[in-house]
NUMIFI-678295 format. One record per residue: x, y, z of N, C-alpha, C in turn; residue number from 1; residue in three letters; chain. Coordinates in Angstrom, 2 decimals. Example, Ala and Ser with C-alpha at 12.3 -4.5 7.8 and 13.67 -1.06 7.14 Angstrom:
<rs>
+---------+---------+---------+---------+---------+---------+---------+---------+---------+-----+-----+----+
|     n_x |     n_y |     n_z |    ca_x |    ca_y |    ca_z |     c_x |     c_y |     c_z |   i |  aa | ch |
+---------+---------+---------+---------+---------+---------+---------+---------+---------+-----+-----+----+
|   13.19 |   -5.69 |    7.80 |   12.30 |   -4.50 |    7.80 |   13.20 |   -3.30 |    7.80 |   1 | ALA |  A |
|   12.85 |   -2.25 |    7.08 |   13.67 |   -1.06 |    7.14 |   12.90 |    0.03 |    7.87 |   2 | SER |  A |
+---------+---------+---------+---------+---------+---------+---------+---------+---------+-----+-----+----+
</rs>
This chain:
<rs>
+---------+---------+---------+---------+---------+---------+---------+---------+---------+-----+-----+----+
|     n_x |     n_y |     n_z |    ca_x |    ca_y |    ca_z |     c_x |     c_y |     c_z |   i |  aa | ch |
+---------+---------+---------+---------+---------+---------+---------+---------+---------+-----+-----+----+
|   32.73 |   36.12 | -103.88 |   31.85 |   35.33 | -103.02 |   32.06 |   35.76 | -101.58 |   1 | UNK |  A |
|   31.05 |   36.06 | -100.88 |   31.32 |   36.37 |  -99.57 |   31.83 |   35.10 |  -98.20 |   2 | UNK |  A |
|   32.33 |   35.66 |  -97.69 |   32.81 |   34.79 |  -95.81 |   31.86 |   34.53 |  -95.89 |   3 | UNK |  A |
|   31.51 |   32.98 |  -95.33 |   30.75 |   31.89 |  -94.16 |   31.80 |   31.27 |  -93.24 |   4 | UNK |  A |
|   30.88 |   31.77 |  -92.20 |   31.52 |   30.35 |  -90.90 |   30.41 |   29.57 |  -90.84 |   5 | UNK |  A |
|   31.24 |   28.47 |  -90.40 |   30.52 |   27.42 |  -89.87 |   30.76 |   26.81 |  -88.75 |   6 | UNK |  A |
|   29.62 |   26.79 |  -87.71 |   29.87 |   25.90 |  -86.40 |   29.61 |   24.73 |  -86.40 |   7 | UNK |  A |
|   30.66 |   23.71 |  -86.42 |   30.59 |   22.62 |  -86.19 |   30.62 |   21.69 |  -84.61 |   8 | UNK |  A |
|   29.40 |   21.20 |  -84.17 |   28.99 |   20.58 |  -83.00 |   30.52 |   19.59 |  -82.41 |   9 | UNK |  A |
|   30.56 |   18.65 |  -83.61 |   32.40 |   18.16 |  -83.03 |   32.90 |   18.62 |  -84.78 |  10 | UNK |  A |
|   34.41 |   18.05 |  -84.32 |   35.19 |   18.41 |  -85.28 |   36.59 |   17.23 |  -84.96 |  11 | UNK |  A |
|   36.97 |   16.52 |  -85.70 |   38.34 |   16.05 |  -86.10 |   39.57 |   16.81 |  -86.30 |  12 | UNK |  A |
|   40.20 |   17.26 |  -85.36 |   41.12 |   18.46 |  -85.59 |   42.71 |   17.06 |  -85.56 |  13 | UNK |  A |
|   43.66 |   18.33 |  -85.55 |   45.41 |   17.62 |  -85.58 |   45.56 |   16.97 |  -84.11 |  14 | UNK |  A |
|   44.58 |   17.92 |  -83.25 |   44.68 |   16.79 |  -81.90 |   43.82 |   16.06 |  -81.60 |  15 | UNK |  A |
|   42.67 |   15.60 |  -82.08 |   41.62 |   14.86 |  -81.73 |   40.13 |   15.64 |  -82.24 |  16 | UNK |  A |
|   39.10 |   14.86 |  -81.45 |   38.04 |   15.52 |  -81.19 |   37.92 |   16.95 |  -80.64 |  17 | UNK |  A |
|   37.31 |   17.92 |  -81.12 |   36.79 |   19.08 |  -80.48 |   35.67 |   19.43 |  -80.71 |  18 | UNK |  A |
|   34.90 |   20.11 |  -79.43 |   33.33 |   20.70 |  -79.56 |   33.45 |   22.05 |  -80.34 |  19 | UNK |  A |
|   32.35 |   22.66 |  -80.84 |   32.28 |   23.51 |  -81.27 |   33.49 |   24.38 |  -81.95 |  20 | UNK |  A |
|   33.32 |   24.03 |  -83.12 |   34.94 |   24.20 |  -83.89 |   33.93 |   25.24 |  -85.31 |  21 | UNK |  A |
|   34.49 |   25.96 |  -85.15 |   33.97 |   27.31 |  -86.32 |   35.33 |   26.86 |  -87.39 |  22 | UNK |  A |
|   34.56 |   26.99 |  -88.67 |   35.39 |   27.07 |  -89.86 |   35.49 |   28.17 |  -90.78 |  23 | UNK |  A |
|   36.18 |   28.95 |  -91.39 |   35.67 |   29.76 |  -91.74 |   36.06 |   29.84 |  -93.32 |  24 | UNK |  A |
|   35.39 |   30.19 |  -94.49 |   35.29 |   30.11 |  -95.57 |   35.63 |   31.46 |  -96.51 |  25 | UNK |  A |
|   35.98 |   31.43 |  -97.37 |   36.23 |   32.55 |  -98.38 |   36.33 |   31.82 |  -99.60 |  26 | UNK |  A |
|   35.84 |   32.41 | -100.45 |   35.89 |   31.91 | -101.94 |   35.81 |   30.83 | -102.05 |  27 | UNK |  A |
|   34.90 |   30.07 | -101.42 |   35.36 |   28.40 | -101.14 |   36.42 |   27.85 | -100.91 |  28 | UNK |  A |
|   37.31 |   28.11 | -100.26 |   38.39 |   27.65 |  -99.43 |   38.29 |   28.09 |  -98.19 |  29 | UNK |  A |
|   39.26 |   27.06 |  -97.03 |   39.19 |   26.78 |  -95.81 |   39.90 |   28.64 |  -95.40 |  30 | UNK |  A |
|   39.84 |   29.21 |  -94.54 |   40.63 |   30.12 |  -94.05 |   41.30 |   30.04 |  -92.93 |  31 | UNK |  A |
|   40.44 |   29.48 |  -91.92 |   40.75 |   29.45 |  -90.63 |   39.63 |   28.37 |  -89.95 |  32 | UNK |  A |
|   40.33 |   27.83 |  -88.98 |   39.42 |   26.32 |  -88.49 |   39.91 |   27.08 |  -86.74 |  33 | UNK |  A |
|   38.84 |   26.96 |  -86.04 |   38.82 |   27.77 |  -84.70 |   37.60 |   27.81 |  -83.92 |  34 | UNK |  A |
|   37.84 |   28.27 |  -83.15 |   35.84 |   28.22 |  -82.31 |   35.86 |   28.64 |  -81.58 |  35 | UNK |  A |
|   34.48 |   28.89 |  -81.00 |   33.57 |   29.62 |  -81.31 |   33.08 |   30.89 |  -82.49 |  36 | UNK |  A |
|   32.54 |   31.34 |  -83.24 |   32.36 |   32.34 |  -83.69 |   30.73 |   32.72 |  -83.91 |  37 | UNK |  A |
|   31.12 |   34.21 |  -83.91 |   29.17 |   34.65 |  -83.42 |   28.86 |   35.50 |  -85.01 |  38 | UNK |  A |
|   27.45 |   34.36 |  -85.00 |   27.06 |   34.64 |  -86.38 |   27.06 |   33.58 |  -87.04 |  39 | UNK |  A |
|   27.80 |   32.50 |  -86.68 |   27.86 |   31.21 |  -87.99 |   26.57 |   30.43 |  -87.59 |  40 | UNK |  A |
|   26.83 |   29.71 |  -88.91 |   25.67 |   28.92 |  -89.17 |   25.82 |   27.23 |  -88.80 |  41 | UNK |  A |
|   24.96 |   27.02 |  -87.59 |   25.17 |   25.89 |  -86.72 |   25.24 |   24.54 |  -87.69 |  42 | UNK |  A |
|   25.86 |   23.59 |  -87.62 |   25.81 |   22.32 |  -88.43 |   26.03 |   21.46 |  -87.39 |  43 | UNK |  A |
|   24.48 |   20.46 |  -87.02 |   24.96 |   19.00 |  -86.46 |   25.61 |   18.37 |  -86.75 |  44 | UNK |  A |
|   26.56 |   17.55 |  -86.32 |   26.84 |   16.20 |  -86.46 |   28.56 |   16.81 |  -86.34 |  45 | UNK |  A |
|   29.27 |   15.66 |  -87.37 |   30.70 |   16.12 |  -86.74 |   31.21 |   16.77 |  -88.34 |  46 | UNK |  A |
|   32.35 |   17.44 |  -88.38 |   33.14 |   16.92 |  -89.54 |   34.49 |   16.12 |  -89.51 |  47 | UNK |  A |
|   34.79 |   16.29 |  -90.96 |   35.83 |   15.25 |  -90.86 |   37.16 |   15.72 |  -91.87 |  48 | UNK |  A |
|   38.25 |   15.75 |  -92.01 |   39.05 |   16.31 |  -92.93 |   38.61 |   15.52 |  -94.54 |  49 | UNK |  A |
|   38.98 |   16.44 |  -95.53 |   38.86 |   15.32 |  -96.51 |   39.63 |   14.95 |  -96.63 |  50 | UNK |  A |
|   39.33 |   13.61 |  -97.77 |   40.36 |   12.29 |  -97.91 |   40.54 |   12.36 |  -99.82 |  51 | UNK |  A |
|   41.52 |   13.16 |  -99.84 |   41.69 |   13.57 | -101.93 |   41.97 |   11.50 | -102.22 |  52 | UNK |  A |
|   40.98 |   11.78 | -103.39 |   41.35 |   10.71 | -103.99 |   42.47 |   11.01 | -105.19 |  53 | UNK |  A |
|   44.11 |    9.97 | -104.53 |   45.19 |   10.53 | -105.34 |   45.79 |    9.34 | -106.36 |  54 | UNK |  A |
|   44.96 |    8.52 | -106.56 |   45.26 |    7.41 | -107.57 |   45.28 |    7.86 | -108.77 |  55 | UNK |  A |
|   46.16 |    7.00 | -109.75 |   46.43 |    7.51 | -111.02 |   45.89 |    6.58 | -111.99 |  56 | UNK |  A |
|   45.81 |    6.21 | -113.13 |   46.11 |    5.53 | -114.18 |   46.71 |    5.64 | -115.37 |  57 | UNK |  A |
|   47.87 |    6.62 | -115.03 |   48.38 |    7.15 | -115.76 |   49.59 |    5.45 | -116.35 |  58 | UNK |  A |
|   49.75 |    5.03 | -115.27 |   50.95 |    3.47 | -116.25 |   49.93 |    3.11 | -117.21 |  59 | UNK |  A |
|   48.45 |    3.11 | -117.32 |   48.02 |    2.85 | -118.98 |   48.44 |    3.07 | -119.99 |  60 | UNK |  A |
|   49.09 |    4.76 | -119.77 |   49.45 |    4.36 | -121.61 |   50.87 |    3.94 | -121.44 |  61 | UNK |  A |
|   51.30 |    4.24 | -120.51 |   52.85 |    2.74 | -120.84 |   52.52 |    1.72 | -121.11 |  62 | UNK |  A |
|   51.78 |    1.15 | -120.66 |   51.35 |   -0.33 | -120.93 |   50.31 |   -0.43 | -122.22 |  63 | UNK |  A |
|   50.07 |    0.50 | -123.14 |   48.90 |    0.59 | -124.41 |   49.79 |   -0.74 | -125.50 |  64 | UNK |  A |
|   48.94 |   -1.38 | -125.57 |   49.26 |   -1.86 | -126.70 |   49.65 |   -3.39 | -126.06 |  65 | UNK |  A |
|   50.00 |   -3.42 | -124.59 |   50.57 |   -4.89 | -124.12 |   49.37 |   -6.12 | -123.87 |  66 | UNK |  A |
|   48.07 |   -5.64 | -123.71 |   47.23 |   -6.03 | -123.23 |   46.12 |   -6.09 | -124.54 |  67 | UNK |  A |
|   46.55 |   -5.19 | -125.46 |   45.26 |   -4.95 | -126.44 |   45.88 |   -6.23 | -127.49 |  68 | UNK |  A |
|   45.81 |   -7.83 | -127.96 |   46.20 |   -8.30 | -128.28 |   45.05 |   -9.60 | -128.25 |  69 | UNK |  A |
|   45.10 |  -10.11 | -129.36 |   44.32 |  -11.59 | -129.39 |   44.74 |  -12.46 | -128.77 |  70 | UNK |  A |
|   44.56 |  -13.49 | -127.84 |   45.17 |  -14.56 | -126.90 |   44.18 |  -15.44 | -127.10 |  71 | UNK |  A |
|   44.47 |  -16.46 | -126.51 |   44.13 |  -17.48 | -125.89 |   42.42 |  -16.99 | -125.92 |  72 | UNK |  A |
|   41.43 |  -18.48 | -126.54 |   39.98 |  -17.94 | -126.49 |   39.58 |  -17.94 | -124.74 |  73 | UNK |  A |
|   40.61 |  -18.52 | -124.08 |   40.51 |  -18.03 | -122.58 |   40.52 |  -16.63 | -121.99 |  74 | UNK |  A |
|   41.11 |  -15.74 | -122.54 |   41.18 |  -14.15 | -122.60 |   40.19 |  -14.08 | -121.93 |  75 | UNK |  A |
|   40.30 |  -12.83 | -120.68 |   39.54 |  -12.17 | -119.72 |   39.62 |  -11.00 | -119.27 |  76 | UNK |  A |
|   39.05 |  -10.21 | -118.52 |   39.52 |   -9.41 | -117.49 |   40.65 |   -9.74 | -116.62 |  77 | UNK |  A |
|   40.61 |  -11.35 | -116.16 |   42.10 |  -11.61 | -115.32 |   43.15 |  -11.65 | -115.95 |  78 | UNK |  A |
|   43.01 |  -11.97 | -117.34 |   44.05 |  -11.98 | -117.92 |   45.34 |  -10.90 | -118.17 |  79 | UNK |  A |
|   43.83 |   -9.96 | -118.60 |   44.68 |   -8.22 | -118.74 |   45.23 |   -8.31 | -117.49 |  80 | UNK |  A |
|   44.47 |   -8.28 | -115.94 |   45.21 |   -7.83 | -114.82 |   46.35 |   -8.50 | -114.29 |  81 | UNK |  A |
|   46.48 |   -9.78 | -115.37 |   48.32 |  -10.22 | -114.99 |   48.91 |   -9.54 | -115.66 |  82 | UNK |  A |
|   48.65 |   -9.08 | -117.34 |   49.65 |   -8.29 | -117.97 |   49.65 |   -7.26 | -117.26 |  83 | UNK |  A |
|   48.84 |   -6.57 | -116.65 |   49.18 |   -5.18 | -116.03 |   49.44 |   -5.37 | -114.52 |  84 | UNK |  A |
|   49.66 |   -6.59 | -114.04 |   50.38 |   -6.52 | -112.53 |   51.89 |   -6.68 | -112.87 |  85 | UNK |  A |
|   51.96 |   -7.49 | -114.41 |   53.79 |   -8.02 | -114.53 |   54.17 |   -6.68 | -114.94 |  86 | UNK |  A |
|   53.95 |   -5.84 | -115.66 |   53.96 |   -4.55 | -116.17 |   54.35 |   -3.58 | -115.24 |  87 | UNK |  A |
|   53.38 |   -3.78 | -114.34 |   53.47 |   -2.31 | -113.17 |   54.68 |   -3.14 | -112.12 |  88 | UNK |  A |
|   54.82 |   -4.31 | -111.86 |   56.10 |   -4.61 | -111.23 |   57.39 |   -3.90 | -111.97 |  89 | UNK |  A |
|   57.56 |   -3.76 | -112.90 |   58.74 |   -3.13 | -113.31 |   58.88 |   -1.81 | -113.62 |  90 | UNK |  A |
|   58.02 |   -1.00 | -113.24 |   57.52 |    0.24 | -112.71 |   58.44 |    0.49 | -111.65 |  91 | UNK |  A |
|   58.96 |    1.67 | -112.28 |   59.71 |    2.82 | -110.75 |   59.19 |    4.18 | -110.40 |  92 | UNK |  A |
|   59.35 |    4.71 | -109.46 |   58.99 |    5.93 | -109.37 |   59.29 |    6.93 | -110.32 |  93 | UNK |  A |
|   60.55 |    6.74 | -110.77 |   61.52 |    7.50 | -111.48 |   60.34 |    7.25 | -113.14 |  94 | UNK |  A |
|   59.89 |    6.14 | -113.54 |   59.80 |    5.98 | -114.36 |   58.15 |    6.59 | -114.71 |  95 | UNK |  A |
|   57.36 |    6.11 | -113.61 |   55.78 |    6.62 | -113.76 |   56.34 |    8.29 | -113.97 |  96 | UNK |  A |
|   56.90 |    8.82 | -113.08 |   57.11 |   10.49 | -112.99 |   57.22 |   11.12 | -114.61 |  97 | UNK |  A |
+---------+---------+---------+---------+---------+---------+---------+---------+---------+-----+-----+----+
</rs>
């Protein structure tokens, strides 16, 4: 896949705001974040770093089987989320890992 830059009008950098902030691309990954560069392709507005979504649900299958159970004809959605708040309280790092 070939290099793109991109000029970005502002930019969210490690120190703040900056004008005209060139990014530059390879294989779809970041290479270099810098500015000016001649030739890129102008983009209004600002960017922004991304934000990885790093949540898990991996304590489910520890918890399989605690929640899957006949109860009370009161049984709910809140219900499960006490068994799985008392559950994940006794959760360690050591232990999700």
């Amino acid at each position: 896949m070939a290099a793109s830059t991109f000029l970005f009008e502002h930019a969210y950098l490690p120190e703040g705001w900056q004008r005209n902030v060139a990014v530059r691309l390879q294989d779809g990954m970041i290479t270099s974040v810098g500015g000016p560069a001649e030739g890129a392709i102008r983009v209004k507005g600002a960017a922004l770093p991304g934000l990885p979504n790093l949540h898990s649900h991996t304590f489910q299958r520890g918890m399989a089987g605690l929640a899957e159970r006949r109860g009370p004809s009161g049984d709910s959605f809140w219900t499960w989320r006490e068994v799985m708040y008392r559950f994940l309280d006794k959760l360690t790092p050591d232990a999700v890992e």
